[in-house]
Each structure stands twice: as structure tokens, then as C-alpha cells.
N, C-alpha and C positions, 0 to 999 in steps of 0.2 A: 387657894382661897379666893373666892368671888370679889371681885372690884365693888364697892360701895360706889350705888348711883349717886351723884351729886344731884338734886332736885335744879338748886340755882341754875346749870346750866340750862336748860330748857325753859324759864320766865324769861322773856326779851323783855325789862323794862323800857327799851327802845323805841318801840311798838306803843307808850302809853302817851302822848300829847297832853297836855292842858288840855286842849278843847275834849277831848275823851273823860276826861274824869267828870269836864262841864257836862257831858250829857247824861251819864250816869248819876251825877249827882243831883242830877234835873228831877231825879223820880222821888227824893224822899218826903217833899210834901204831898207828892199824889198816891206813896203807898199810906198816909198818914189817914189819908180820906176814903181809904177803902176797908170798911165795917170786917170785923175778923172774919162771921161765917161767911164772908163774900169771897173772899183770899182766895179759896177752891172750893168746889162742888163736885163733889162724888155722886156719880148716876146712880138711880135706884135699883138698877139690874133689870134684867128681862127675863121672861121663862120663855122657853124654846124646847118642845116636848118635853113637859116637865122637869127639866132642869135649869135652877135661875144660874144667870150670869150675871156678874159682879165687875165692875171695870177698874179696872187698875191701874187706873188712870187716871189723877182729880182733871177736872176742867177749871184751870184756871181765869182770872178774873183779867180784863183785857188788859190792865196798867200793868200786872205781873209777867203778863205774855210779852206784853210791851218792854219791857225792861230788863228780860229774859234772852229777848235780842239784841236790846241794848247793848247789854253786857257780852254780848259776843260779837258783835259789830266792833266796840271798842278796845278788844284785845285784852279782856280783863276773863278770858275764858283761852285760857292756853296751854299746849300736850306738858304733862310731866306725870308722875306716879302718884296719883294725888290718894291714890285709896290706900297705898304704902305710906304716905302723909296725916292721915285719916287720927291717928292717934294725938299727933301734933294739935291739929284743928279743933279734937275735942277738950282740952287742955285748954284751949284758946276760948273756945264758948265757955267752960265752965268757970275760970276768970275773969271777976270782977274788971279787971283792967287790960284785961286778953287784947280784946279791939280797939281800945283807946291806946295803945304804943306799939300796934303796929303798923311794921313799914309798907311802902307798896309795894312788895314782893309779897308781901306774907296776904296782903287783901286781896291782890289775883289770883293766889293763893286757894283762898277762902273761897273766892265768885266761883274757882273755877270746880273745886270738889261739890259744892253746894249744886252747882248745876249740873256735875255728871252724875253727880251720884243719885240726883231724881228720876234719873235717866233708870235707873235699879229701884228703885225706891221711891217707886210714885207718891208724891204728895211729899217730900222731904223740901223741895224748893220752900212750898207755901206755907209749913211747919216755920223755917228758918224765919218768912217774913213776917208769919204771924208772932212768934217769938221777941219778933223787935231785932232778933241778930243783924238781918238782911243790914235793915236802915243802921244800924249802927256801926257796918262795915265803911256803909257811902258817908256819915256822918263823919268817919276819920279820913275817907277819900278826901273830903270838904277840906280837913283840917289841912292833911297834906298838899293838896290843890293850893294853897297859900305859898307855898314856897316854891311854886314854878315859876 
């Protein structure tokens, strides 16, 4: 029978500083000031011998690009099986109190499927921020940030 991956072993909460969470957590009044339909913009396509193109790709909004690196600058974007995870994480959004009692393993967690999985799923990032989830992940960053 197959070995069960352990997820844990691949997060290094090692790797997370205070000052890491301070930059990250730098972004929740500036994603507060960006108007929803601004979040991303999806091109309007082009026709090219009669056949439009469609991009699949939103262009997002430069605080979300900003904070997209962020997030990976500060090791809040880290290898594990996160689409094998994928079930866990939706369990967690759909929970009133999902985000509010998780640990920081479980929010690198979150950054980190949220940002691969845009990577398949254009526009899933900007869905997440517009949602309010994004900011609500860094708002418990905040909270845990008090105990370093």
C-alpha cells in the first residue's frame, strides 16, 4: 500500500520572520482601496482572420501583482501537494470561522494553493481577493504576528 504524504513536512515554518508577515500584512489596507471591478481585467479579445481570441489570463491590478510577489518573496508560497489539499482549503473558505483559527501552517497553506492554482485557473487569485478571503487570511497573519 502507498505511503501517505505528510503535507507538514514540506511547510518550513522556519522560513516565516516577523518581519515577513509585517510585509504581507502591509497589503490589507491597500487591497481595501482597490474598487472590485479593478481587482482584474480581462482583455476584450482580438480577431485574427476571423477568429476572436480570448485571454486567459485577467490582468491584474498593480497592488494584487504587488502582493502576489509579496507573498512569494516571503516564503508564504511553498512546494507541497496543495491540489491534493484542495479539498481541506475549501472546507476552510466555506467556514464561517475556517480563517479566523488558523495556524500559520494552515495560511501558507492557503497563499500558497490560491496562488498556484491561478496559475490553472486564471483569475482564481483575484476571485479569492475580491471575495474578502485573500484579506482575511493576512487579517489572522496580523492576529498571529502578535505572538512573535
Amino acid at each position: 500500500m502507498p505511503k501517505k504524504s505528510d503535507d507538514r513536512a514540506s511547510i518550513n515554518l522556519g522560513l516565516i520572520s516577523p518581519e515577513c508577515i509585517d510585509k504581507v500584512v502591509s497589503f490589507v489596507p491597500k487591497l481595501r482601496s482597490i474598487a472590485a471591478e479593478n481587482i482584474a481585467r480581462w482583455g476584450d479579445g482580438k480577431a485574427t482572420d476571423g477568429v476572436l481570441e480570448l485571454s486567459l489570463e485577467p490582468s491584474y491590478h498593480p497592488v494584487v501583482r504587488e502582493l502576489m510577489h509579496s507573498l512569494n518573496e516571503n516564503h508564504f508560497v511553498q512546494p507541497f501537494d496543495w491540489s491534493r489539499w484542495q479539498s481541506t482549503a475549501e472546507k476552510i473558505v466555506r467556514e464561517p470561522t475556517g480563517v479566523s483559527e488558523a495556524n500559520l501552517e494552515t495560511c501558507i497553506k492557503l497563499m500558497t494553493l490560491h496562488i498556484r492554482k491561478d496559475r490553472f485557473c486564471g483569475g482564481h487569485f483575484g476571485e479569492m481577493v475580491r471575495s474578502g478571503h485573500i484579506s482575511a487570511i493576512l487579517q489572522r497573519l496580523a492576529e498571529l504576528r502578535e505572538r512573535y
